[in-house]
N, C-alpha and C positions, 0 to 999 in steps of 0.2 A: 453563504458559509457552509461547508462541509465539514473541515477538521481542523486543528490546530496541534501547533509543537510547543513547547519551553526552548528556550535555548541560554545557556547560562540560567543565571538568574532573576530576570527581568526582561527576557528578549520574549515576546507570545508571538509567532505566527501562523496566520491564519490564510487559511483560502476562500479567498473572495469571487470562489466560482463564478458565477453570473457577471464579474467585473471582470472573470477574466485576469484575475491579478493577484498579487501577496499583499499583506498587509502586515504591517510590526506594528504593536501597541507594546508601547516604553512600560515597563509597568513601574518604573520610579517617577519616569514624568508624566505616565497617563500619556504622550502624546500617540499619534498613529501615523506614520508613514506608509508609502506603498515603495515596496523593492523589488518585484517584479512584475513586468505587464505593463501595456501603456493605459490599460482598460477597455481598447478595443478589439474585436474579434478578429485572428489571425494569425498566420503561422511567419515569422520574421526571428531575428536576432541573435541565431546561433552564433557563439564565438562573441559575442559580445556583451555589454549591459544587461542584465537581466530589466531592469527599470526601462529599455529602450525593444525590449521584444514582445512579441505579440504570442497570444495562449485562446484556447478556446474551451474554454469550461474548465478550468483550475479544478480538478476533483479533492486528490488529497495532496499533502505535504508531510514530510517526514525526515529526520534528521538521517546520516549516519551514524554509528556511532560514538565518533570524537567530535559529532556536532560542527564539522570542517564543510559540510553537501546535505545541500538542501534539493530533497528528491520531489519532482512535480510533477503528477499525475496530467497531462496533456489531454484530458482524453476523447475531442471530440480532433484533436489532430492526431490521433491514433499515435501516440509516442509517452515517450517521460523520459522526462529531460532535468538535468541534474543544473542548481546554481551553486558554486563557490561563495560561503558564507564571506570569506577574506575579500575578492577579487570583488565578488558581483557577477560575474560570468556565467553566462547560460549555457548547454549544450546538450545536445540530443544525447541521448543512451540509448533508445530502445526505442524503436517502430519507425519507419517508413512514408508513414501520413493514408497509408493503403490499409483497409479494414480486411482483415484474414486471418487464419491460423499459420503462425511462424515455423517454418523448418528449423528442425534441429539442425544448431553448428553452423547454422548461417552469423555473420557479424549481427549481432543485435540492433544496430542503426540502417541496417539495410533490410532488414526483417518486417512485415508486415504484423498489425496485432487484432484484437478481435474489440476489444475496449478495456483497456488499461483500466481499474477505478481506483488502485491503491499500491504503491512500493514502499520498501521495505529492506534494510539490509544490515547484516550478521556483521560478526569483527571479522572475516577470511574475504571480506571484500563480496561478495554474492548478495546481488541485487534483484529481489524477489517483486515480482509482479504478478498480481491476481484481477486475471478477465472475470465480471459477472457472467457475460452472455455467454460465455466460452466456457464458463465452470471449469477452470481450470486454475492452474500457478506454472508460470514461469518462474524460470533463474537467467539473469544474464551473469555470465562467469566471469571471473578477475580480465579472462581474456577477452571480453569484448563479446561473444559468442553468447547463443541463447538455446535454451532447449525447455520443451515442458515436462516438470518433475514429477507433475499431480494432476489428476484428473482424467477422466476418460474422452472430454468434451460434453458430453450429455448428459442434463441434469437429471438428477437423482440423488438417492443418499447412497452409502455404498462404502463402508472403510477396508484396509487391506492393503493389498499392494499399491504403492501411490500412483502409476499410471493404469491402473482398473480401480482406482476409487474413481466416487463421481460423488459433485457437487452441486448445490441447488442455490444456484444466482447467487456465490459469494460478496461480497464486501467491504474487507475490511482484513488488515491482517498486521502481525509484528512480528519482532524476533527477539529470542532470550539471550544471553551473553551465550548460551551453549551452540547458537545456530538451527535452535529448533523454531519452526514457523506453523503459529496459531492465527487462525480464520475464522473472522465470524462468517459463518454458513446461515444468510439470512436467513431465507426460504426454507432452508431444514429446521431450522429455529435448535441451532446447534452451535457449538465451539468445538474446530476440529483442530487436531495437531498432526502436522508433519515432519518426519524426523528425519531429517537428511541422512543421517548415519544407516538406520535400518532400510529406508526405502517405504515405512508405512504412515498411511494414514491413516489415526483413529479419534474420537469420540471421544471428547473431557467433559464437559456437559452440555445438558438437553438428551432430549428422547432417550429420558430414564439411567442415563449416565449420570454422575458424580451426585450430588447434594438429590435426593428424590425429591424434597423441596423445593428445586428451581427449575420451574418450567420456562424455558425462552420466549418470546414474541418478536420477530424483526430485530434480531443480536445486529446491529450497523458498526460496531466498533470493539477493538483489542487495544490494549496495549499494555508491556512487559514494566515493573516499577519493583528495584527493591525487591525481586526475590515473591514476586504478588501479579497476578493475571490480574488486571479490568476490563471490565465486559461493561458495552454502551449496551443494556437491553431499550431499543428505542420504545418498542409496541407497548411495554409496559412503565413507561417512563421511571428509569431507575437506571443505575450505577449498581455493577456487584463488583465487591475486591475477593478474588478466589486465592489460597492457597493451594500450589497443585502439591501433589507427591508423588514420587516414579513407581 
């Protein structure tokens, strides 16, 4: 298991990585099913069943916003591929099955990626994917097309304009109702934000930004609640709820 969603109020799913598959735990009946992945490793079942396709390391899962697509980190078949909450339907979004860095404005599904480990996407429809090894973030746009918005490729720290920032083995990323995307920066032991509107990346907390109180260890997780940042600080086993302000 890597991460989990709410969906409604009683749907949890989870990624059952290492099975290669999703899992729903009822939280009214307690029970568990699996809905996508047969549990075997492999790349099958686009256009159909999610329950009938094959996945190879289930990294993360993540809702859209109306909770209608369920985004799935693929990422040992270099893709993320989107399930239809209603239908059950799987389908490729983004990557090729080929490990590389994606040209700009190529179709997203013919696009090669470097290692997907987390997607993520705003109300305008913009489906954000963040490569560790690649220290970078992607967007695939409403049109199907992909381009990288952030990062310079080479890890480091580095805030500023978002394609000469540089990131250190990111992890982990969300989005606010505004379309702004926050990343936990593991290896920088940082929480960075991206602002689509400006074009920059900067530094909300760790390395002596925001609360001089909180120092990070291995930040693995974000996510946007009610107006409230959470931070998974793994290294230091804890949960922070941040208030940001602009």
């Amino acid at each position: 298991m890597h991460n989990c969603v709410l969906v409604g109020d009683h749907r949890l799913l989870v990624s059952d990585s290492w099975n290669h598959c999703v899992r729903e735990l009822d939280l009214k009946s307690m029970q568990v099913t699996t809905i996508a992945g047969t549990g075997s490793v492999g790349f099958t079942g686009d256009g159909g069943p999610a329950t009938s396709a094959q996945f190879n390391f289930l990294m993360c899962v993540a809702t859209n916003p109306s909770q209608t697509i369920l985004h799935l980190t693929d990422l040992k078949n270099y893709r993320v591929r989107d399930m239809n909450l209603a239908s059950g339907v799987v389908t490729t979004v983004a990557g090729n099955g080929k490990k590389g860095v994606p040209q700009n404005g190529r179709p997203a599904s013919e696009a090669s990626l470097v290692d997907p480990r987390a997607a993520a996407s705003d109300a305008s429809g913009n489906l954000y994917v963040l490569e560790r090894n690649g220290h970078a973030l992607r967007v695939v746009r409403p049109d199907g097309t992909i381009e990288t918005v952030a990062g310079d490729g080479k890890k480091g720290f580095r805030d500023g304009a978002a394609l000469q920032a540089q990131f250190g083995s990111p992890k982990h990323l969300c989005c606010d109702p505004t379309g702004t995307v926050f990343i936990a920066d593991d290896e920088n032991r940082a929480i960075r934000k991206y602002d689509p509107t400006s074009g920059q990346v900067t530094t909300v907390l760790g390395r002596g930004v925001g609360d001089l109180r909180i120092q990070l260890l291995h930040p693995h997780g974000v996510r946007w609640y009610a107006g409230r940042l959470y931070v998974v600080d793994t290294g230091n086993h804890r949960i922070l709820r941040i208030q940001l302000t602009n």
